[in-house]
Structures are given as structure tokens and as C-alpha cells.
C-alpha positions as CSV (number, residue, x, y, z in Angstrom):
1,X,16.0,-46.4,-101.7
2,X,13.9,-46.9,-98.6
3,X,17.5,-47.9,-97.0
4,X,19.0,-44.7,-98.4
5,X,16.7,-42.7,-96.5
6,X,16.4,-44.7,-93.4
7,X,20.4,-44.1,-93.0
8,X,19.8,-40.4,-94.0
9,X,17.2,-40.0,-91.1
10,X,19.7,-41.9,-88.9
11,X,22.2,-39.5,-89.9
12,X,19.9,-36.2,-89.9
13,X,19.1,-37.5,-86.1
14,X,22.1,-37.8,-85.0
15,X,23.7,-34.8,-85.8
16,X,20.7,-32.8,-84.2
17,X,21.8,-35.1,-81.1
18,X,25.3,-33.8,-81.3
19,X,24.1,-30.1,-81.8
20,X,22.1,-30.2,-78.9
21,X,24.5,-32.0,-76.8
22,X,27.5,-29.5,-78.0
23,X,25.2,-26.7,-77.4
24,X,24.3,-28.0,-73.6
25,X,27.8,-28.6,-72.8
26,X,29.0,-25.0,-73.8
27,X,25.9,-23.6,-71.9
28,X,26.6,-25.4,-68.9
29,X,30.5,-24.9,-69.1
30,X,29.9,-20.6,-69.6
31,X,27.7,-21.0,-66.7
32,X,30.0,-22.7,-64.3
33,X,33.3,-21.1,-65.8
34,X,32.2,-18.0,-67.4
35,X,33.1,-15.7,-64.3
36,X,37.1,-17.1,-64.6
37,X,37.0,-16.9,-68.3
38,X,35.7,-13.2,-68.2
39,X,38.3,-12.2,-65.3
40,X,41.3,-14.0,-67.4
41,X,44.0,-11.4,-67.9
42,X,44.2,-12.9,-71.6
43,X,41.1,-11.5,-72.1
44,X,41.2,-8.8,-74.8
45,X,37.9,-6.8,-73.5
46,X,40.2,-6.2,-70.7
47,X,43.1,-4.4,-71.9
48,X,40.6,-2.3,-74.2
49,X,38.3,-1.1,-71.4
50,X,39.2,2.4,-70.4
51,X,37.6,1.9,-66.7
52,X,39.7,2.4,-63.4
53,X,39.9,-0.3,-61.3
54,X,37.7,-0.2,-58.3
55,X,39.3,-0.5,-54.1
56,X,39.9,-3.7,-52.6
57,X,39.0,-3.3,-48.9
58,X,39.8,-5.8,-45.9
59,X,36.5,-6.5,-43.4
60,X,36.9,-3.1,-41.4
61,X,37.5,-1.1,-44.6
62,X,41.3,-0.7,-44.7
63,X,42.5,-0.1,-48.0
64,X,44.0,-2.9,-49.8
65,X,44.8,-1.8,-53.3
66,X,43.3,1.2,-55.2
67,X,43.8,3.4,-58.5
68,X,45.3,6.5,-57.8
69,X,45.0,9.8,-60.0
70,X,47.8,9.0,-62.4
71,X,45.4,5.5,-63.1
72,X,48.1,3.7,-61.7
73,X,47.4,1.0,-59.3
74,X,48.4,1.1,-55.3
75,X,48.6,-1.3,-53.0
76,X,48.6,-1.5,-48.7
77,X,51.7,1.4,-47.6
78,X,53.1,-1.1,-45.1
79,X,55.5,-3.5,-46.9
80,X,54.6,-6.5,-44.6
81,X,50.7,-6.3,-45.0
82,X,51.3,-6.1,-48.7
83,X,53.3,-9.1,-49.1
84,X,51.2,-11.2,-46.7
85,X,48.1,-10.2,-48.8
86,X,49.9,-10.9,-52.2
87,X,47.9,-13.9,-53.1
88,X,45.0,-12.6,-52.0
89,X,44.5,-9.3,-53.3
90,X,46.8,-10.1,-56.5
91,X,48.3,-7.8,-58.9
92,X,47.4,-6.4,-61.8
93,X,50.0,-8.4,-64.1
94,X,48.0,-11.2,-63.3
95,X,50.5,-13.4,-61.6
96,X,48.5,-14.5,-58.9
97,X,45.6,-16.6,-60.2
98,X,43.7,-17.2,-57.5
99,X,43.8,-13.2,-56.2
100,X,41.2,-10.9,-56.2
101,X,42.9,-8.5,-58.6
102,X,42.6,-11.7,-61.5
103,X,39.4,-13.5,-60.3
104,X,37.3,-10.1,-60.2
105,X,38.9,-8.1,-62.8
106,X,35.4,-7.9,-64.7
107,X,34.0,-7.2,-61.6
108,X,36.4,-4.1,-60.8
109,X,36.8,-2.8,-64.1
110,X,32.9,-3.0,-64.0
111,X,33.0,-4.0,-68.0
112,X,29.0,-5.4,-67.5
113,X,28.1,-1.7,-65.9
114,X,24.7,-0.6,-67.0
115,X,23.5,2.0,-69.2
116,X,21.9,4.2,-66.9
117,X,25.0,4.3,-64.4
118,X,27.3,5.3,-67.1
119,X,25.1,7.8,-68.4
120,X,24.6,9.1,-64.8
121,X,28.8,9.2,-64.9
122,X,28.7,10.9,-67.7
123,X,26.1,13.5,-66.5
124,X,28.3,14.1,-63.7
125,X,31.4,14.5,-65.9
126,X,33.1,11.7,-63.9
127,X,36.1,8.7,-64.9
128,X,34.1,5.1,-65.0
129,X,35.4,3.6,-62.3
130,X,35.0,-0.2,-61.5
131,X,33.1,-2.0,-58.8
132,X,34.6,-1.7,-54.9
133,X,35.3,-5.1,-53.4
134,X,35.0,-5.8,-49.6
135,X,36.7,-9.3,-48.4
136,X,36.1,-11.1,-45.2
137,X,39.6,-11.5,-44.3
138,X,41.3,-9.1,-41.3
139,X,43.8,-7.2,-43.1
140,X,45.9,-6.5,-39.8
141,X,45.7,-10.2,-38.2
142,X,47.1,-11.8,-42.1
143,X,49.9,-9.4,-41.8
144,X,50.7,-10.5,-38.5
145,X,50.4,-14.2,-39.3
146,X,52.6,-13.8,-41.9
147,X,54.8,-11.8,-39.4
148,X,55.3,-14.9,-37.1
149,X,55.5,-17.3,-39.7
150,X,59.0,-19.4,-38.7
151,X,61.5,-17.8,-40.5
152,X,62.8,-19.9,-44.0
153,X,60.0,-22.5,-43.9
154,X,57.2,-22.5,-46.1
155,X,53.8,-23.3,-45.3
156,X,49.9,-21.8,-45.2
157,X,48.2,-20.3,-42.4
158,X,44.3,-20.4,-42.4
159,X,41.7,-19.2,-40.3
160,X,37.8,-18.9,-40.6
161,X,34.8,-18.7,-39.1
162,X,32.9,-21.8,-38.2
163,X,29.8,-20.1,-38.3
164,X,29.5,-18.2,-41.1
165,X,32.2,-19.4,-43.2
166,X,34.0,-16.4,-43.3
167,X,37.7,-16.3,-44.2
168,X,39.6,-14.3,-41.7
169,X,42.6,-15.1,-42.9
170,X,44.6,-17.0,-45.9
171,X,48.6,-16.8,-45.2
172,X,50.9,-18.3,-48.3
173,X,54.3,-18.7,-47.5
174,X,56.3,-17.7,-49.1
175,X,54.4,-14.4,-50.5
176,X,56.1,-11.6,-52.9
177,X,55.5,-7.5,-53.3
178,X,52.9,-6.6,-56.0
179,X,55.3,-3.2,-56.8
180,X,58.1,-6.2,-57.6
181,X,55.6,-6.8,-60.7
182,X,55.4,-3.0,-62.1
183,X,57.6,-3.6,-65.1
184,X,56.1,-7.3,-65.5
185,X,59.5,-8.4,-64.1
186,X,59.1,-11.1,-61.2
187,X,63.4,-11.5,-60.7
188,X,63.0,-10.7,-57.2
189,X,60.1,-13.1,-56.8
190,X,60.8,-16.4,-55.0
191,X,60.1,-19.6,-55.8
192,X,56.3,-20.7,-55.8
193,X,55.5,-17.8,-54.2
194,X,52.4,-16.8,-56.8
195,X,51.1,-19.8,-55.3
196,X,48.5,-19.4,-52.7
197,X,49.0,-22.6,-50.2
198,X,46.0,-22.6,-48.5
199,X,43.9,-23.0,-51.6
200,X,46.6,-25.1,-54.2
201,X,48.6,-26.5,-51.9
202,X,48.1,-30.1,-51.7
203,X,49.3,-31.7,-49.1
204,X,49.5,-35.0,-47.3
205,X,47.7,-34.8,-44.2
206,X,49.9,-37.0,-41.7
207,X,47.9,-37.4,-38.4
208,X,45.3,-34.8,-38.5
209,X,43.2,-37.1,-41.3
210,X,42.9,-39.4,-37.9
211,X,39.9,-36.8,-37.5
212,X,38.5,-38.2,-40.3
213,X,38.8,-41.9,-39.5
214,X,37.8,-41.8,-36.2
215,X,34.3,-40.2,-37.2
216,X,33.9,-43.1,-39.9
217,X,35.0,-45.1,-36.6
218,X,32.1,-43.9,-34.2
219,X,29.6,-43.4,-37.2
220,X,30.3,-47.2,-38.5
221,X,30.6,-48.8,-35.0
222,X,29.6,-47.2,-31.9
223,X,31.3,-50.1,-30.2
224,X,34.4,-48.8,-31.0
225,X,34.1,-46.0,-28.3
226,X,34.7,-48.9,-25.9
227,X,36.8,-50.8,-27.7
228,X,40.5,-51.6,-25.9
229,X,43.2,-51.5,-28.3
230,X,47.1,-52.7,-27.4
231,X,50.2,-50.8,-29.2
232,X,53.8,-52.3,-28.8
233,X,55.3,-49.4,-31.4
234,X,54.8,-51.5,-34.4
235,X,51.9,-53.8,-36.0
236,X,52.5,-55.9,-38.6
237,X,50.4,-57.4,-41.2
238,X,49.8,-58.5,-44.2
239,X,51.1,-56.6,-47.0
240,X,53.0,-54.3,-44.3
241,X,53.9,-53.3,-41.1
242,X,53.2,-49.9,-39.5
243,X,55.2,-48.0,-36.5
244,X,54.0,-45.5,-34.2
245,X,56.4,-42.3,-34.2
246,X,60.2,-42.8,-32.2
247,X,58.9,-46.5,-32.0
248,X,56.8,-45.2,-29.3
249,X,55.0,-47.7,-27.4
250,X,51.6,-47.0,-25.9
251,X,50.9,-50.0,-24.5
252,X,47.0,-50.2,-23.6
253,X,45.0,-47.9,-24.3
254,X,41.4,-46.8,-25.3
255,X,40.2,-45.2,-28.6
256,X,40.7,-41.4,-26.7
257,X,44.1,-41.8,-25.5
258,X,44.6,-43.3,-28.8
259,X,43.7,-40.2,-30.6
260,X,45.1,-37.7,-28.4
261,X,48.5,-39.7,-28.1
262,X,48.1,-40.1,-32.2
263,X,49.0,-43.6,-32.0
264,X,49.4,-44.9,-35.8
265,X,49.0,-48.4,-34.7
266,X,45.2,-48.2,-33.4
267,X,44.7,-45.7,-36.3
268,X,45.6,-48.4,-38.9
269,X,44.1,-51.0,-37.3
270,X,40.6,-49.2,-37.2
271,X,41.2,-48.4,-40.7
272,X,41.7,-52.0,-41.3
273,X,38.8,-52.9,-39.2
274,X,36.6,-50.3,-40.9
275,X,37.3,-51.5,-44.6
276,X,38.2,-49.7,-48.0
277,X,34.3,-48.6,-48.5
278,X,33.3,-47.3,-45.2
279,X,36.3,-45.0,-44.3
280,X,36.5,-44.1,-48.3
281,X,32.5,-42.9,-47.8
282,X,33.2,-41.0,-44.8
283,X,36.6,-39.4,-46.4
284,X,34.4,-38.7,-49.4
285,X,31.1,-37.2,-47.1
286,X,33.7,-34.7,-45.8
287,X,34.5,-33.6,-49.6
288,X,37.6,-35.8,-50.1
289,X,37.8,-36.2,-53.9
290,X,35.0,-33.4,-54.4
291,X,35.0,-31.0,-57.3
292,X,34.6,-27.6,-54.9
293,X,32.7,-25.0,-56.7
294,X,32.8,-21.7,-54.7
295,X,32.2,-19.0,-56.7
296,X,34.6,-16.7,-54.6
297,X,37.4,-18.2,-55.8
298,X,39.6,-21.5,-57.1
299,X,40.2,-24.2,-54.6
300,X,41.8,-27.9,-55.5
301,X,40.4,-30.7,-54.8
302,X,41.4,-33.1,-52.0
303,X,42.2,-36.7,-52.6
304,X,41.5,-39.8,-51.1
305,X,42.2,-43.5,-53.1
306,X,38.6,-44.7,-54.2
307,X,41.2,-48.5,-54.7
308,X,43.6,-50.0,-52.6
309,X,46.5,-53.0,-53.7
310,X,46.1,-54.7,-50.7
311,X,45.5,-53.7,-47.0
312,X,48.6,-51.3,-47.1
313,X,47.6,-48.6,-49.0
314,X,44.5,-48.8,-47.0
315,X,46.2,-49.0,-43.5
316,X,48.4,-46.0,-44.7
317,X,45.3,-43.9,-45.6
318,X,44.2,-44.5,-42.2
319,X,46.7,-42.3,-41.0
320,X,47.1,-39.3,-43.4
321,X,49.5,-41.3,-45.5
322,X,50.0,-42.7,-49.1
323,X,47.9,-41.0,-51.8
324,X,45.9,-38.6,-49.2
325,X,46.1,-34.8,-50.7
326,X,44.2,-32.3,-49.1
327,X,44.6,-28.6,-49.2
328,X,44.8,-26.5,-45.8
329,X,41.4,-24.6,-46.3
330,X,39.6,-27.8,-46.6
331,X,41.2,-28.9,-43.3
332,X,40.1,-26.1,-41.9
333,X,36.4,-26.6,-43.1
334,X,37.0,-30.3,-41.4
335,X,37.9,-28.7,-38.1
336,X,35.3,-26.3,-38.2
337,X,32.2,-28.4,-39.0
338,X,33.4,-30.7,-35.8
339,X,33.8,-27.3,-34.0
340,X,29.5,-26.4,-35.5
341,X,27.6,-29.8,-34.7
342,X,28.4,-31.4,-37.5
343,X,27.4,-28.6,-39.8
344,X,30.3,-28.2,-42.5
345,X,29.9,-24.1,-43.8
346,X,30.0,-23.0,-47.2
347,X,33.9,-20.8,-46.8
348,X,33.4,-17.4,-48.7
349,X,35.8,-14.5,-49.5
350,X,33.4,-11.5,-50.8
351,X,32.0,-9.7,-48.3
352,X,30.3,-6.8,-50.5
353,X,30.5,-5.3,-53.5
354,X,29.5,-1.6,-54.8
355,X,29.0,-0.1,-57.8
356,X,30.7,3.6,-58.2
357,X,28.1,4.7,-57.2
358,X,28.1,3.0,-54.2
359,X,25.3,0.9,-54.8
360,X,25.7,-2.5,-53.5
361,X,25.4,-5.1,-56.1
362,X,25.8,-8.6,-54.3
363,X,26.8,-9.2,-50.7
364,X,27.9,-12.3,-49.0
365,X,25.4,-14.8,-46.7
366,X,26.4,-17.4,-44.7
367,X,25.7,-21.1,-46.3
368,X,25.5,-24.4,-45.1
369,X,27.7,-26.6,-47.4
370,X,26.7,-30.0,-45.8
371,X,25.6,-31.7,-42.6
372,X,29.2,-34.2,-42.2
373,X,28.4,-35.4,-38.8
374,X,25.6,-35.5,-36.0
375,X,25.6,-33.1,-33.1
376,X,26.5,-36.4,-30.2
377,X,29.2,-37.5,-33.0
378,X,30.7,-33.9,-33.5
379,X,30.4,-33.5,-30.0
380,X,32.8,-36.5,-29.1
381,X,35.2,-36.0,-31.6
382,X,35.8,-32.0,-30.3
383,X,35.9,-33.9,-26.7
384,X,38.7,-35.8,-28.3
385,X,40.5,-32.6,-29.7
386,X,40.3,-30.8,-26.7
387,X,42.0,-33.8,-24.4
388,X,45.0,-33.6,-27.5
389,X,45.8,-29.8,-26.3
390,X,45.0,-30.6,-22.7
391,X,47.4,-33.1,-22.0
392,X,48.2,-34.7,-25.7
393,X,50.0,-34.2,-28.3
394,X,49.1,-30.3,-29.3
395,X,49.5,-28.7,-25.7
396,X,51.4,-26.1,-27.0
397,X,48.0,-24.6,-28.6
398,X,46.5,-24.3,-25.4
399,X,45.2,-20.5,-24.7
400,X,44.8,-19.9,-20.8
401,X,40.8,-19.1,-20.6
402,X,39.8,-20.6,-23.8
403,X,38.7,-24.0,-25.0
404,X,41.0,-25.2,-27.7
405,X,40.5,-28.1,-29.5
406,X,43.1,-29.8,-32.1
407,X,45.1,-32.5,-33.7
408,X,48.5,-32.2,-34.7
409,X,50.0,-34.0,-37.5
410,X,53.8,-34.9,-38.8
411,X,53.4,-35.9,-42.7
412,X,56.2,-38.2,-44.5
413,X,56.9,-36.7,-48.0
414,X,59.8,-39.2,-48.9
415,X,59.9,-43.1,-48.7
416,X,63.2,-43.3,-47.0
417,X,62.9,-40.3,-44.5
418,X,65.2,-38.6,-45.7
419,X,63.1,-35.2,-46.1
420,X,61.8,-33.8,-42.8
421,X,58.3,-34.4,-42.3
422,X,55.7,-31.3,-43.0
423,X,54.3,-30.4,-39.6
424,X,50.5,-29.7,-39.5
425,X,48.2,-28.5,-36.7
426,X,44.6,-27.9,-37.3
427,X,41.8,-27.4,-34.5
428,X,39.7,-24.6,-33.3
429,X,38.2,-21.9,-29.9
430,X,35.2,-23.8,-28.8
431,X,33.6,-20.4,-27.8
432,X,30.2,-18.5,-29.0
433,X,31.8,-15.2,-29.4
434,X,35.0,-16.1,-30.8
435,X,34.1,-19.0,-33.2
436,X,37.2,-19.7,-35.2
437,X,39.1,-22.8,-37.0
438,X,42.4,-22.8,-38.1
439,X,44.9,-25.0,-39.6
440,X,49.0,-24.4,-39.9
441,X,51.1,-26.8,-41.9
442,X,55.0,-26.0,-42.1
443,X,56.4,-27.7,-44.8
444,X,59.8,-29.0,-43.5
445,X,58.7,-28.4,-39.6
446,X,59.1,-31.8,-38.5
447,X,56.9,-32.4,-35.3
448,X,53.5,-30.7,-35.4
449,X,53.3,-30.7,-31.2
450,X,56.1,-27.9,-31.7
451,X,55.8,-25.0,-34.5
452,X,52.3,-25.4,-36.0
453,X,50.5,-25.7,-32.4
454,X,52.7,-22.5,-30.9
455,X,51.8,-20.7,-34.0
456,X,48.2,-21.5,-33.9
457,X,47.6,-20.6,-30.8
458,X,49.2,-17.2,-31.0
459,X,47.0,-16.9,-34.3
460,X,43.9,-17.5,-32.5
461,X,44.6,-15.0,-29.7
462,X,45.5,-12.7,-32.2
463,X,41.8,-13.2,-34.1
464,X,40.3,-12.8,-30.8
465,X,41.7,-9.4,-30.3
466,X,41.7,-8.4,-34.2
467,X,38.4,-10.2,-35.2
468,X,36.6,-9.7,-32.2
């Protein structure tokens, strides 16, 4: 008997464990995931609510969607601006899952509007009408983007502030018209297009992760600044052998011709010099294989191998290669936080929002995300970017009277070469009142000194003049 109710204690015990736990994990998971569960378009308080939509406005106020009269739902006049800002405005059918139109739909129906506003409303004898949302992206300088984007590639545009965070812009190619969706018929949609690159596109980096292993470079080994390094077009080693793009040899050279010249031999060997643990830290320090949680909206994690089957997966990684993922906002978030002193910025979306009443109810504040790299270390490795568009391999970034700094990159995407390489460029102005990072991958583009740098640097002259 004594047994019996030992056991039944046990028992008793356990299950309050369980209860608790289950309870715990429910509480955390609403609290982490209850803003995308209550702004899925599944959701049935949704379709009953009788509320009008509130306006989605750019930074300056220009209209990005609103509810006219009739209740029905109206997006930018100009055909080009609407496309461009497909995936980030969204639609009401819900095809865009990372737009503002699904993310927020709580937010502008207002379904959680309280008490004394809606009996105000009803005082007044007026419609209840959803929250207004203000984003931080430039309306005019996406739709121009998106404009210059090289005709029948595919590829993601993205541009922020380093400072604040801010996204300016967030170009998905390609993009579709919300109006296509008004019968819930996406026929004239193409391809992927509901996808929004910049955030779910993952893609391998090619050359421009050599940012990252040359700060685990001069953060492991301040030697290496120094360090002489010797490139005949190929290395071989064990498990491998590595080549430098054309078979290009670079003969001599020092760790900042090496970069700017983006010599894949001295990048693999300092990957191999570094080991697995040190460059996987750094790679991880700059949010490689992170779980991002920014409550503006969805973003995928990046990748970086945590093992390696011998020194060739590892040498590979060392150049942007093998299993390296990483989506072009978070490249972007890299550039920037070498362009801040190390500082890597929280990116945000919301700007404002106001109630109908006009009340503001939360408004966006710039946030430190992490502290990647020292001021001296950022400091060398913007030195480094800025002698790749001076007279490297991204000169076609350069802006006449501004200080651009970048890396360009040419990703494999098959083992036999038989698909053109993706062509990436990311960098950013090294200027006080224009303090902007970008990144431009073109899948398809080949060479990233070409298409990717021209663009960007067209981009970035365009933010100075739209932006300010």
C-alpha cells in the first residue's frame, strides 16, 4: 500500500509538472507569436469584424493603400509604385505574408479598439475605422528601384539606415499588382513573386561573406593585417583545391589587396588558418544561424555550418560558399554595422501608428541590436571596402563626391557551373547626413563588379535626393 501511494504521488507530481510546463510553453509561444497568429487571414474574428481598414502611408505621408467609400480597398494610382510595394504593403487576399496588409491586419481593422473610442465613434455617428500605419520606407525611391531593376532577372534591392535602422527601401523582384488579386485570382501573377526576397530569400553569399571572415581575421589575429599572402590562381589542399575567379592570379599580395581584389585563395586560406570555431563564432556574433525576432515583421534566418567533413566545407565557407544562406536584409545589417563603429542596429518597418482618432498608439525608436565589432576593427574593414570601389573590384559603385564603401560578390548555385552565378554587391555612403547601407543581389547576373555595383550606386544617389 505504501508503494501504491508513493507511485500515485509520483504520478500526481508529474502531471502537475506537465501542466505547468504545457501551460508555460503556450504562454510564452502567444507572447512571441500571438501578433502573427492574430493578423493570420485564417483568422475568423477577421472576416466577422465590420471595421474599415485603416491607410498605409510611406515616410512623407504618401498614400499607400486605403478604403474608399464603397469599403473597398485602394492601393498607390501609379501602376509601377504599386507593384514595387507589393510585398510590402500586401493585399487584402492575404497573398503576401510578410506585407503590411497580413502582418497588421489586427492592427488596421483595430479589432482590440477600446471602449471609450468606439463609444466616442458612435457618439459622432461615424464608420469604425482601423488603425493608420506609417512605414519607414520612401515610397518614391522603392518604385524607382524597382524601375531600374535589369530587365528579366530576379533579385532584392535593400536599403536602410545605419543609424536608426530604418528601412528605406525593400525591392522583391519579381513583384505583382494587388488589383490582379480582386477576384482572389493570381493567373497573371508570376512565379514567386508573393515572395519578398529581401526578407525570405536565402541566398548564398559568394564573396561579400569575405566581410565576415576578415573581421574574425583581425579580431582572432592582429598579425594578420601584416601578414603576406602568395596566390598562383589555385591552392590545393587536403580534402580540395580552391581557384580564384578566371584562374586569376594575384601573385603577392597583402590581406587589403587581397580583399579588394576578392582573391578566394587568401580568403580560404585564412579560413583555414582561423579554424572551424573561431570564424563559426564570429559568423554567429553577426547573427549567422540566429532566430531574428523583429516584431515589425518575418525575416529567415541566415545559415552558417556549426560542422565541417573535413577542411573543404570549411575553406568553402570562407568564401560565401557551401551551406552559407543569408538573406539580403541581413547583409545589409552586416554592411551597416561596419559602416556605425561596430554597432549592428535593430532594422524596423513601423514608423507610427494612429488610432481613428488620430491618436498615436506606438511609434518606432531606433535600437541597438548588438555591438559586432570595435570602432578600430570596423574602422579597417570600411578602409578595406572603400579601396574595393576605389580601385577594386566594385568601382562601378563609386559616386563622384561621396565615400562609398563595398564588396561585390559572384555566388555559385550549381556544382558544375552550369547556372550563372547570382551577382551580389553590398556596401554603404560613409557620410553623417546621408547614412545609408544597401545590398543588390541579381540572381542570374553573373559578375557582381557589373550590374549589382551600377545599380547600387544609382540607388544610393537616388536615397540621397529622395531620403534626404
Amino acid at each position: 500500500m505504501k508503494e501504491l501511494r508513493r507511485n500515485m504521488r509520483f504520478v500526481g507530481a508529474l502531471v502537475v509538472v506537465l501542466f505547468v510546463g504545457l501551460a508555460a510553453w503556450f504562454a510564452m509561444t502567444a507572447f512571441t507569436q500571438g501578433s502573427i497568429w492574430a493578423s493570420d487571414v485564417r483568422n475568423s474574428r477577421l472576416r466577422a469584424t465590420n471595421s474599415l481598414r485603416g491607410d498605409i502611408t510611406d515616410r512623407d505621408g504618401n498614400v499607400l493603400a486605403t478604403t474608399a467609400e464603397d469599403g473597398t480597398r485602394e492601393y498607390a494610382a501609379n501602376a509601377i509604385a504599386r507593384r514595387a510595394l507589393s510585398q510590402t504593403v500586401g493585399d487584402i487576399a492575404g497573398m503576401s505574408g510578410t506585407g503590411i496588409e497580413t502582418f497588421y491586419s489586427a492592427t488596421l481593422l483595430d479589432i482590440s479598439t477600446s471602449l471609450l473610442d468606439r463609444l466616442s465613434e458612435l457618439f459622432h455617428s461615424r464608420d469604425h475605422v482601423g488603425s493608420s500605419i506609417q512605414i519607414t520606407v520612401d515610397g518614391p525611391l522603392q518604385a524607382w528601384i524597382a524601375s531600374e531593376f535589369p530587365s528579366g532577372y530576379r533579385g532584392a534591392v535593400c536599403v536602410t539606415n545605419y543609424k536608426t535602422g530604418e528601412i528605406l527601401a525593400m525591392v522583391s523582384m519579381p513583384n505583382y499588382d494587388p488589383y490582379d488579386l480582386s477576384n482572389r485570382s493570381d493567373t497573371q501573377v508570376e512565379d514567386t513573386a508573393y515572395l519578398n526576397r529581401c526578407l525570405q530569400g536565402l541566398y548564398t553569399p559568394g564573396s561579400v561573406f569575405k566581410i565576415i571572415t576578415l573581421a574574425s581575421a583581425i579580431t582572432n589575429d592582429s598579425a594578420v593585417i601584416d601578414q603576406d599572402f602568395s596566390c598562383s590562381g589555385e591552392w590545393t589542399y587536403e580534402g580540395g583545391r580552391i581557384v580564384c575567379a578566371g584562374g586569376t592570379s594575384h601573385g603577392a599580395l597583402n590581406l587589403k589587396t587581397a580583399f579588394k581584389r576578392s582573391c578566394n585563395v587568401t580568403f580560404g586560406k585564412l579560413a583555414y588558418q582561423l579554424g572551424p570555431e573561431r570564424l563559426t563564432r564570429t559568423a554567429e556574433r553577426f547573427g549567422f544561424n540566429e532566430n531574428f525576432k523583429f516584431g515589425d515583421f518575418l525575416i529567415y534566418n541566415s545559415a552558417f555550418p556549426t560542422e565541417f567533413n573535413g577542411m573543404n566545407g570549411l575553406v568553402w565557407a570562407g568564401i560565401g560558399q557551401g551551406e552559407v544562406l543569408v538573406t539580403p536584409l541581413h547583409m545589409t545589417m552586416i554592411s551597416g554595422a561596419v559602416a556605425n563603429g561596430g554597432v549592428m542596429m535593430k532594422p524596423w518597418l513601423i514608423q507610427r501608428v494612429a488610432n481613428s482618432l488620430g491618436k498615436p498608439t506606438a511609434t518606432g525608436v531606433p535600437t541597438v541590436y548588438r555591438q559586432v565589432l570595435s570602432a578600430s576593427e570596423a574602422g579597417l574593414i570600411a578602409e578595406y571596402m572603400y579601396a574595393t570601389v576605389q580601385s577594386g573590384t566594385a568601382t562601378r559603385a563609386a559616386i563622384k563626391g561621396y565615400t562609398v564603401c563595398g564588396k561585390t560578390g559572384s555566388a555559385e548555385v550549381s556544382d558544375d557551373k552550369s547556372v550563372e552565378t547570382n551577382a551580389w554587391f553590398t556596401g554603404f555612403l560613409y557620410d553623417e547626413a546621408h547614412p545609408y547601407a544597401i545590398s543588390v543581389v541579381i540572381e542570374g547576373g553573373g559578375a557582381g563588379a557589373r550590374m549589382p555595383s551600377e545599380l547600387a550606386a544609382k540607388a544610393l544617389k537616388k536615397a540621397i535626393e529622395y531620403v534626404g
